[in-house]
CHARMM internal coordinates of N, CA and C (Angstrom, degrees):
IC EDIT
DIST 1 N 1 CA 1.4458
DIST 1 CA 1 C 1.5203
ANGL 1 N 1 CA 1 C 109.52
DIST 1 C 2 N 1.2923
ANGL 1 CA 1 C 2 N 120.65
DIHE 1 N 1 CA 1 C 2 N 160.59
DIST 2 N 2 CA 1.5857
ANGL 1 C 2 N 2 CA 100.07
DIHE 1 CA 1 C 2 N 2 CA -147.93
DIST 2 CA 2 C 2.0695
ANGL 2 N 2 CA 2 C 73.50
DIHE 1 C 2 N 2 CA 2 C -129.72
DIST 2 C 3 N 1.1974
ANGL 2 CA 2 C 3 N 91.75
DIHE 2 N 2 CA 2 C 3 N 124.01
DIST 3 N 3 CA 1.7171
ANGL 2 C 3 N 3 CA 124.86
DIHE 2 CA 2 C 3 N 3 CA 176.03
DIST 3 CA 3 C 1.5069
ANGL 3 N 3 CA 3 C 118.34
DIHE 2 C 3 N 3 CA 3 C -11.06
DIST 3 C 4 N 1.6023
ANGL 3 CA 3 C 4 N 101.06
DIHE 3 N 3 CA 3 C 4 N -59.06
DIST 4 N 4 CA 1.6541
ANGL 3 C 4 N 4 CA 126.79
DIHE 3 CA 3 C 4 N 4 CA 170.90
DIST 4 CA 4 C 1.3232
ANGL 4 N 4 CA 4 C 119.51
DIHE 3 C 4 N 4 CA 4 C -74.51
DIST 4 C 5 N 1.3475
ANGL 4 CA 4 C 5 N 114.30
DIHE 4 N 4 CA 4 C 5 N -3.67
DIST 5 N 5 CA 1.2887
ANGL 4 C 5 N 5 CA 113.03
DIHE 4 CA 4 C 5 N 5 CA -179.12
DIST 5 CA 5 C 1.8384
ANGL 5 N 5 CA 5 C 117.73
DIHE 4 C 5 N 5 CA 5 C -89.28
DIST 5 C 6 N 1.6448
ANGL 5 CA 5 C 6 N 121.99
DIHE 5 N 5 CA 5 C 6 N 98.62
DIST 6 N 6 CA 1.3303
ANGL 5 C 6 N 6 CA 114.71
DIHE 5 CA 5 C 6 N 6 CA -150.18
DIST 6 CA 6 C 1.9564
ANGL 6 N 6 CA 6 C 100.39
DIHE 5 C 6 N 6 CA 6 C -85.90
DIST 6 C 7 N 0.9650
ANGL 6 CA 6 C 7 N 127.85
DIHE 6 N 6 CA 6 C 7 N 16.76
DIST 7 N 7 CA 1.5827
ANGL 6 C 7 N 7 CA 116.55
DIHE 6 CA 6 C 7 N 7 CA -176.22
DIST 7 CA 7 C 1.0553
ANGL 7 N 7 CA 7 C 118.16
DIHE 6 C 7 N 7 CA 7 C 114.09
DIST 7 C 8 N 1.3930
ANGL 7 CA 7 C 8 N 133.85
DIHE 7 N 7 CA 7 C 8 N -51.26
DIST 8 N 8 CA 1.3993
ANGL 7 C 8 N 8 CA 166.06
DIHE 7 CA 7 C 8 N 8 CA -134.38
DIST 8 CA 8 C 1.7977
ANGL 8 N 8 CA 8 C 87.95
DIHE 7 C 8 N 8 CA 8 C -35.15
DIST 8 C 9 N 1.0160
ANGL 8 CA 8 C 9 N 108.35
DIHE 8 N 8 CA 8 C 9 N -47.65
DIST 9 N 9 CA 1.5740
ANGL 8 C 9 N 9 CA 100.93
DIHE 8 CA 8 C 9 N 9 CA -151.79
DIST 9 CA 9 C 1.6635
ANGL 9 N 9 CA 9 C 107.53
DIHE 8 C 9 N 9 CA 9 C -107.60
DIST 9 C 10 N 1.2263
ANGL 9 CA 9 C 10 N 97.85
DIHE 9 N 9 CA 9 C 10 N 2.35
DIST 10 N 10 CA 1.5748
ANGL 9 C 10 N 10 CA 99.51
DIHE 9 CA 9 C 10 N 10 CA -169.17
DIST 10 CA 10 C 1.3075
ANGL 10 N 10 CA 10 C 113.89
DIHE 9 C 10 N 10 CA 10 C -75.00
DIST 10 C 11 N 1.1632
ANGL 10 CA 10 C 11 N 112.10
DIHE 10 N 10 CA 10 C 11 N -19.91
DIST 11 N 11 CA 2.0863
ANGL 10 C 11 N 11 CA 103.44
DIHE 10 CA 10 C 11 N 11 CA 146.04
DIST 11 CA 11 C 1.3296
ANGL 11 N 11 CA 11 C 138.45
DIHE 10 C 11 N 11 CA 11 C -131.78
DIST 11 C 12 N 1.7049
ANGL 11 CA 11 C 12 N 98.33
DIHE 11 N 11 CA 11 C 12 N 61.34
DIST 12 N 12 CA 1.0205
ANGL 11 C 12 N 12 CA 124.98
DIHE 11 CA 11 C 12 N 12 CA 155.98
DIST 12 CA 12 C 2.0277
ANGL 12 N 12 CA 12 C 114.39
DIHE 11 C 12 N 12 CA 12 C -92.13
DIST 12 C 13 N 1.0560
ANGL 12 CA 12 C 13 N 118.07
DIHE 12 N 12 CA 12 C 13 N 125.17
DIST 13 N 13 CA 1.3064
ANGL 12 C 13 N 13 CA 129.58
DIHE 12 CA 12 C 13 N 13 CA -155.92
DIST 13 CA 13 C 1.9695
ANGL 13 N 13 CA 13 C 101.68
DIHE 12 C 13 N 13 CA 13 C -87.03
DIST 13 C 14 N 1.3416
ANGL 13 CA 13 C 14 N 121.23
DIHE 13 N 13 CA 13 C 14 N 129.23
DIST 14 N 14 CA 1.4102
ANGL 13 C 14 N 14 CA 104.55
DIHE 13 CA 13 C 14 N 14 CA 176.77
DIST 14 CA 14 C 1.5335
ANGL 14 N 14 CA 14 C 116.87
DIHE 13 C 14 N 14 CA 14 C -78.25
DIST 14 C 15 N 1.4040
ANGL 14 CA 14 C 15 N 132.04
DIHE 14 N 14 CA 14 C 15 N 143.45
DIST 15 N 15 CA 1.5181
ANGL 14 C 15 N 15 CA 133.46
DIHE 14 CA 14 C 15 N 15 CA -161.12
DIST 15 CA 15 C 1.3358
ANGL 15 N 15 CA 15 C 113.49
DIHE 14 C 15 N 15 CA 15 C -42.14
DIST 15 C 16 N 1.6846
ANGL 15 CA 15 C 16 N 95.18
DIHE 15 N 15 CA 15 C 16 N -39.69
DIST 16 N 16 CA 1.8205
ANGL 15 C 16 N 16 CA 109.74
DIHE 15 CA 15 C 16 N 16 CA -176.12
DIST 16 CA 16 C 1.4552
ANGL 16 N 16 CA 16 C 123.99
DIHE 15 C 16 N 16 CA 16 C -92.70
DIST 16 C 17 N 1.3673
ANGL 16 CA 16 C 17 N 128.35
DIHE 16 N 16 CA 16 C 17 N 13.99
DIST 17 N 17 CA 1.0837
ANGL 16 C 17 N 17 CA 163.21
DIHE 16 CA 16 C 17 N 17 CA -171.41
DIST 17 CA 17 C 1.3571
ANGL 17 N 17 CA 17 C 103.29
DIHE 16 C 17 N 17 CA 17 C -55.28
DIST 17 C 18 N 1.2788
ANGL 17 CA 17 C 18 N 129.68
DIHE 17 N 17 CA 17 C 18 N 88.67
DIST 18 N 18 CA 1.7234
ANGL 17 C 18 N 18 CA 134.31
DIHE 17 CA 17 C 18 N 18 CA -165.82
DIST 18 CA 18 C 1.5101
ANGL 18 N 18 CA 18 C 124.29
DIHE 17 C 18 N 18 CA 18 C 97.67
DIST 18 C 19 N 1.3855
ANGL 18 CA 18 C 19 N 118.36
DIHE 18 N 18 CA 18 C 19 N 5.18
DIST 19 N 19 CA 0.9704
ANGL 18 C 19 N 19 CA 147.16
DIHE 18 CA 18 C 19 N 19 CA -167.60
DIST 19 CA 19 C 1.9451
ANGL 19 N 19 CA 19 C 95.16
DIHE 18 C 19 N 19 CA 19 C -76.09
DIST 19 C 20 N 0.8394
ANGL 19 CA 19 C 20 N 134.71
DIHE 19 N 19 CA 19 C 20 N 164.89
DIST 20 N 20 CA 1.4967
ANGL 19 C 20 N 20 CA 143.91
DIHE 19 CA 19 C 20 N 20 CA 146.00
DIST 20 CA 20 C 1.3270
ANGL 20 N 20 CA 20 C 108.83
DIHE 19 C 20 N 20 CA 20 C -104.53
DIST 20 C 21 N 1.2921
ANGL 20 CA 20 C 21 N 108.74
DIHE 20 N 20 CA 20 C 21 N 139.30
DIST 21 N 21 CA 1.4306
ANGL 20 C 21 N 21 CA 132.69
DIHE 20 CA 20 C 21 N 21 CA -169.22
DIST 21 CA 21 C 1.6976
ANGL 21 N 21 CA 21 C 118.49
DIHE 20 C 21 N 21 CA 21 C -68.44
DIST 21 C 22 N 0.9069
ANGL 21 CA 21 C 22 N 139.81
DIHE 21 N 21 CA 21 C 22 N 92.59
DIST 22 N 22 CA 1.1523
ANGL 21 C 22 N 22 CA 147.98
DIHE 21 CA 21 C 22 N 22 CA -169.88
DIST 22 CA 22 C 1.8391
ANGL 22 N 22 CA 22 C 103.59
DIHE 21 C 22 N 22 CA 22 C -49.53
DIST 22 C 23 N 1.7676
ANGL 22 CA 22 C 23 N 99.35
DIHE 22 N 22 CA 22 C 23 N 120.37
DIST 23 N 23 CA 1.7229
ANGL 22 C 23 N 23 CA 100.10
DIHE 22 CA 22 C 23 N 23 CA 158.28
DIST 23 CA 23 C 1.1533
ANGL 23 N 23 CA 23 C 141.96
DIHE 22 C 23 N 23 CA 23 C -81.45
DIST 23 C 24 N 0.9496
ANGL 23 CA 23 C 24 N 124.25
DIHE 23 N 23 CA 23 C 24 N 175.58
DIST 24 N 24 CA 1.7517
ANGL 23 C 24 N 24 CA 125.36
DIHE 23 CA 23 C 24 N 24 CA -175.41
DIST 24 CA 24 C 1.4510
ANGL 24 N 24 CA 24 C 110.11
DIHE 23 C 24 N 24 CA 24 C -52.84
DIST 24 C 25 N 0.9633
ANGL 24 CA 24 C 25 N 104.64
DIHE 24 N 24 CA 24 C 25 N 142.71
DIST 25 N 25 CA 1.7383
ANGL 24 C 25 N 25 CA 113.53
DIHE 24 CA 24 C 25 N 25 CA -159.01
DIST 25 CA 25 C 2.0638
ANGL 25 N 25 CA 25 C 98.21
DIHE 24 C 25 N 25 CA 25 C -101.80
DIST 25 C 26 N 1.2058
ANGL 25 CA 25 C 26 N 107.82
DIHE 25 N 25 CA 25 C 26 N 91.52
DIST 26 N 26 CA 1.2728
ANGL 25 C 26 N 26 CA 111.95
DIHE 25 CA 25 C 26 N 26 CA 159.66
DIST 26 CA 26 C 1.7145
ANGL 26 N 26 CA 26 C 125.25
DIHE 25 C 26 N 26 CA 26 C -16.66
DIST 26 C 27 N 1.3706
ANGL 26 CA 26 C 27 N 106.56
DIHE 26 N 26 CA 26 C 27 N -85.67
DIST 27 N 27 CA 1.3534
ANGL 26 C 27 N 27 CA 101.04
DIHE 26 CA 26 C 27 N 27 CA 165.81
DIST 27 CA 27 C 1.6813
ANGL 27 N 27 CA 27 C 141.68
DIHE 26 C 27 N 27 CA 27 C -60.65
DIST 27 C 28 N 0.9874
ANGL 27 CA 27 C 28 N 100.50
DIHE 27 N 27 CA 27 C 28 N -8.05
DIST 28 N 28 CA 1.9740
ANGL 27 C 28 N 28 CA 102.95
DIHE 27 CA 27 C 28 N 28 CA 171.66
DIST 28 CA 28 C 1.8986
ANGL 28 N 28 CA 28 C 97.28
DIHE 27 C 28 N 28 CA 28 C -109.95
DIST 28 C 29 N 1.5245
ANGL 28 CA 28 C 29 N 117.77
DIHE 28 N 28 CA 28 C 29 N 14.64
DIST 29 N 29 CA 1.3246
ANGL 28 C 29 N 29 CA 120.78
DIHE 28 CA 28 C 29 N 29 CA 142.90
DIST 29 CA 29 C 1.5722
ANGL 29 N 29 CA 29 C 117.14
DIHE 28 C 29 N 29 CA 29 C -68.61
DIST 29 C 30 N 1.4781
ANGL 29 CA 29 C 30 N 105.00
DIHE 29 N 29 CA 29 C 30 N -50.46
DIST 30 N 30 CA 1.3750
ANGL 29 C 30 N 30 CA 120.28
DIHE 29 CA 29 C 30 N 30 CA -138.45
DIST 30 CA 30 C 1.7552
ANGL 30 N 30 CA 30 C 83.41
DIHE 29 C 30 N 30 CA 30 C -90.30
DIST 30 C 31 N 1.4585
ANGL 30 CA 30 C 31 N 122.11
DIHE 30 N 30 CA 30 C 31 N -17.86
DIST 31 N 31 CA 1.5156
ANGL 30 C 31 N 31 CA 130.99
DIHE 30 CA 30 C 31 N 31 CA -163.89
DIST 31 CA 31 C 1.3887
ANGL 31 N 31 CA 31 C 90.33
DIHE 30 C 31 N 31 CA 31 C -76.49
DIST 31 C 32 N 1.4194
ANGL 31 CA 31 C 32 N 120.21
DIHE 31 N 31 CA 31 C 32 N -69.82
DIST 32 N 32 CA 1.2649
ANGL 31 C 32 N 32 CA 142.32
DIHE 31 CA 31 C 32 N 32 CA -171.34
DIST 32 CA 32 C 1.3680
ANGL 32 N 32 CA 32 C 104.74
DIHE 31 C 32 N 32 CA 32 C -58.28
DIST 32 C 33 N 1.2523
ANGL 32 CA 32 C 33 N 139.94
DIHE 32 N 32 CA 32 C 33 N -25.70
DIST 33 N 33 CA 1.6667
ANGL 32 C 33 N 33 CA 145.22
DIHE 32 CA 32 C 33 N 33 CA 172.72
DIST 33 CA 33 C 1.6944
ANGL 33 N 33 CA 33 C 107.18
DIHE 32 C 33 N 33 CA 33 C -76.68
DIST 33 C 34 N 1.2107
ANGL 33 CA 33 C 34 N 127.96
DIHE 33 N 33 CA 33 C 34 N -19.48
DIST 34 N 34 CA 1.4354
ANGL 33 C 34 N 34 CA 140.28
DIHE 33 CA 33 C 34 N 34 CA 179.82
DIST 34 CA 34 C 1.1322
ANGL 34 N 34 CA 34 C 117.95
DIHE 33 C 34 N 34 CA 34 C -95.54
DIST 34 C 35 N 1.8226
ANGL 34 CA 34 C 35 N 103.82
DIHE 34 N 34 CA 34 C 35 N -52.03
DIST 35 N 35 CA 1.7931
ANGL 34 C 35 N 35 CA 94.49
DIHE 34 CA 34 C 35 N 35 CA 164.56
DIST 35 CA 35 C 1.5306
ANGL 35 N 35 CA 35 C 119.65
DIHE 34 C 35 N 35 CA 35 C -69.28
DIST 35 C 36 N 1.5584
ANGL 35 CA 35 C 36 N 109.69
DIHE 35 N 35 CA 35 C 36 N -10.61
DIST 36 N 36 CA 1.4886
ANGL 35 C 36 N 36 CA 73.64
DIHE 35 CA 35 C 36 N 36 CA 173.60
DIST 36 CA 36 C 1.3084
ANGL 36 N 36 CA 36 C 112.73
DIHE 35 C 36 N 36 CA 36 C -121.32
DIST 36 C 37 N 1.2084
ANGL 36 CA 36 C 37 N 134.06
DIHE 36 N 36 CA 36 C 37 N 26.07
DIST 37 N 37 CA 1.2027
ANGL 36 C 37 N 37 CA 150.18
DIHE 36 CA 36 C 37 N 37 CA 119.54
DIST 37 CA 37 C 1.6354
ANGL 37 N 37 CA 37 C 118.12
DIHE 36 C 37 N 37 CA 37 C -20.40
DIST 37 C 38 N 1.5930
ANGL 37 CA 37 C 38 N 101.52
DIHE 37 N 37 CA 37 C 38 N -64.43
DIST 38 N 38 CA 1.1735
ANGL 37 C 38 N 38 CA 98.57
DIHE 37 CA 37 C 38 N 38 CA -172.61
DIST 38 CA 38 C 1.8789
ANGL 38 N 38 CA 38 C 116.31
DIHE 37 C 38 N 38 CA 38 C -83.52
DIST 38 C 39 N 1.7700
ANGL 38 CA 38 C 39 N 105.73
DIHE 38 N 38 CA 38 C 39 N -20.43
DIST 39 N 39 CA 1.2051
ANGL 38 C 39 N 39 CA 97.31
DIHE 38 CA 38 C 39 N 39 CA 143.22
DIST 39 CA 39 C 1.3916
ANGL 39 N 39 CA 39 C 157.22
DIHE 38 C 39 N 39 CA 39 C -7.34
DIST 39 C 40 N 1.8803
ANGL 39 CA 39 C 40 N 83.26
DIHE 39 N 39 CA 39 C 40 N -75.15
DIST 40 N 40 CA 1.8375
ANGL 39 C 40 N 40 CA 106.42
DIHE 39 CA 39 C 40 N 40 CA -170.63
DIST 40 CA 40 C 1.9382
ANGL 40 N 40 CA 40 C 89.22
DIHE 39 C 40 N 40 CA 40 C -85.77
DIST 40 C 41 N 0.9359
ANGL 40 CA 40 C 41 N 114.09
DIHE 40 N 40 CA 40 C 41 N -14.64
DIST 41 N 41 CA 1.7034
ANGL 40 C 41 N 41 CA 113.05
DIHE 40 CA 40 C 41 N 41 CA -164.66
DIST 41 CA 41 C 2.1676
ANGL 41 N 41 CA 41 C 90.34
DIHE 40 C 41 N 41 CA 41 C -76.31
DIST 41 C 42 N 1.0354
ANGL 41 CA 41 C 42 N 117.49
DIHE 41 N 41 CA 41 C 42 N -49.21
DIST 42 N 42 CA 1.2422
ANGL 41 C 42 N 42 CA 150.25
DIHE 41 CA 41 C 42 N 42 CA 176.93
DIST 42 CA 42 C 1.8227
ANGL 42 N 42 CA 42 C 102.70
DIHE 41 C 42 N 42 CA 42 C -34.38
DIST 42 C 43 N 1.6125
ANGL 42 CA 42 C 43 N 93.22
DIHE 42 N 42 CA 42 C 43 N -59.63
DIST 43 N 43 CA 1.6463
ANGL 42 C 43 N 43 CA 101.70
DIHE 42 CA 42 C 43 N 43 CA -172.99
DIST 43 CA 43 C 1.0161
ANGL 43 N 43 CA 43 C 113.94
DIHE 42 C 43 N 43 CA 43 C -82.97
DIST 43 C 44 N 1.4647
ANGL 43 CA 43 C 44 N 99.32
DIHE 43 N 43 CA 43 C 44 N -25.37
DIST 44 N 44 CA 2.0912
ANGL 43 C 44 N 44 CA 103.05
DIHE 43 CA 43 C 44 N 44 CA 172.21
DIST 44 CA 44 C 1.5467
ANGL 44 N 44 CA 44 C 102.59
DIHE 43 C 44 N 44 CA 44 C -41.75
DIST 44 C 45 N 1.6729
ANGL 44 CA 44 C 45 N 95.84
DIHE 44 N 44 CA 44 C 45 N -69.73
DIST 45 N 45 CA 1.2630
ANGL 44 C 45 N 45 CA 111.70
DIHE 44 CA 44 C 45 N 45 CA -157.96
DIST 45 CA 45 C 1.4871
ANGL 45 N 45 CA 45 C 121.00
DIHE 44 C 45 N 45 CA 45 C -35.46
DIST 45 C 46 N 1.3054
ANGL 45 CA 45 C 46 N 84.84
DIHE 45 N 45 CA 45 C 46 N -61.49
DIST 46 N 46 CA 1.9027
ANGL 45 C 46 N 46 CA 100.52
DIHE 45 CA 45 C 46 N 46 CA 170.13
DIST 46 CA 46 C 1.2596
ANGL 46 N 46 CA 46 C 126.83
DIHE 45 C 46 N 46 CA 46 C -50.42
DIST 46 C 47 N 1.4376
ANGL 46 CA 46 C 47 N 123.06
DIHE 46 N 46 CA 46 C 47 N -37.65
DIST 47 N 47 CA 2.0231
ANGL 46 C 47 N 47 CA 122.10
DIHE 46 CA 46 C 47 N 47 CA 171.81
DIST 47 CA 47 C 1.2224
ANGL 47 N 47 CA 47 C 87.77
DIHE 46 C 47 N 47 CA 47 C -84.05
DIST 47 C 48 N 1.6094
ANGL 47 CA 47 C 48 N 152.12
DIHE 47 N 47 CA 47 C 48 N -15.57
DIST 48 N 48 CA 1.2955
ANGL 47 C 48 N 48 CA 124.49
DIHE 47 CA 47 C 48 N 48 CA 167.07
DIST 48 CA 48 C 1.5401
ANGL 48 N 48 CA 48 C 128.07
DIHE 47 C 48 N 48 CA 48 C -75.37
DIST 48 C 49 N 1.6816
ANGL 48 CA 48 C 49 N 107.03
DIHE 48 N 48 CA 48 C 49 N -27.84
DIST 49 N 49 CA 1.1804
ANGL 48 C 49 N 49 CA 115.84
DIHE 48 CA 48 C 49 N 49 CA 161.72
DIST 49 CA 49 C 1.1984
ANGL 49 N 49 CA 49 C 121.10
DIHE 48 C 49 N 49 CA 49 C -59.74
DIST 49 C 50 N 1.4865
ANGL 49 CA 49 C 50 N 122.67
DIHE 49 N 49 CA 49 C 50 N -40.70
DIST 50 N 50 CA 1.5488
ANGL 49 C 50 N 50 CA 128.79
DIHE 49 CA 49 C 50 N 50 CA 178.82
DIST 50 CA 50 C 1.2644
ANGL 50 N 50 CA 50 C 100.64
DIHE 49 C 50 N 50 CA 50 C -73.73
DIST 50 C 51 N 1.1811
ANGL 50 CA 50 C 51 N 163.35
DIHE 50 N 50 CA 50 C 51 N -54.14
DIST 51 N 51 CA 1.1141
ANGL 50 C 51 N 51 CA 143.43
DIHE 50 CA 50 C 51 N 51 CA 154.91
DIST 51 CA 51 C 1.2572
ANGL 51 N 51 CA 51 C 121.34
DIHE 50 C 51 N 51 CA 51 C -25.45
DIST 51 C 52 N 1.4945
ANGL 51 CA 51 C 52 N 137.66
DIHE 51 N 51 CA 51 C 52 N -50.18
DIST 52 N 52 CA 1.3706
ANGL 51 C 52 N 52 CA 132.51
DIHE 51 CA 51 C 52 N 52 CA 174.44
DIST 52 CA 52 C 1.4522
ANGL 52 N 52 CA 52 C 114.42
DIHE 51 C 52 N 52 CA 52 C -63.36
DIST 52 C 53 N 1.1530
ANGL 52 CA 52 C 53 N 136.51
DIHE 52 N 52 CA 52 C 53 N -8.00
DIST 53 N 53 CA 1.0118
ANGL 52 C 53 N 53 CA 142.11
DIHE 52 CA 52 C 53 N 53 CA -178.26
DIST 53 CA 53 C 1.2520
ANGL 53 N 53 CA 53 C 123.20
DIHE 52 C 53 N 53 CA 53 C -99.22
END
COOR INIT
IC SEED 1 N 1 CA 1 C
IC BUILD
């Protein structure tokens, strides 16, 4: 605890305070597995084009 620090806030309550912790969200997995899918699909494309060229 750092010396200067007088309390001030130590019972102040956080908004979410009893809340349960939210799990990994299935679908912004499956979001994030597509964009970068289509990403790496993206870079293929392009060193394959540079190769044809």
């Amino acid at each position: 605890m750092d010396i200067n620090y007088d309390g001030y806030y130590d019972d102040v309550k956080p908004v979410d305070a009893g809340e349960q912790e939210e799990g990994v969200d299935p679908e912004m997995i499956k979001k994030v597995a597509i964009l970068l899918a289509g990403v790496f699909a993206v870079i293929l494309a392009s060193v394959a084009l540079m190769m044809l060229l």
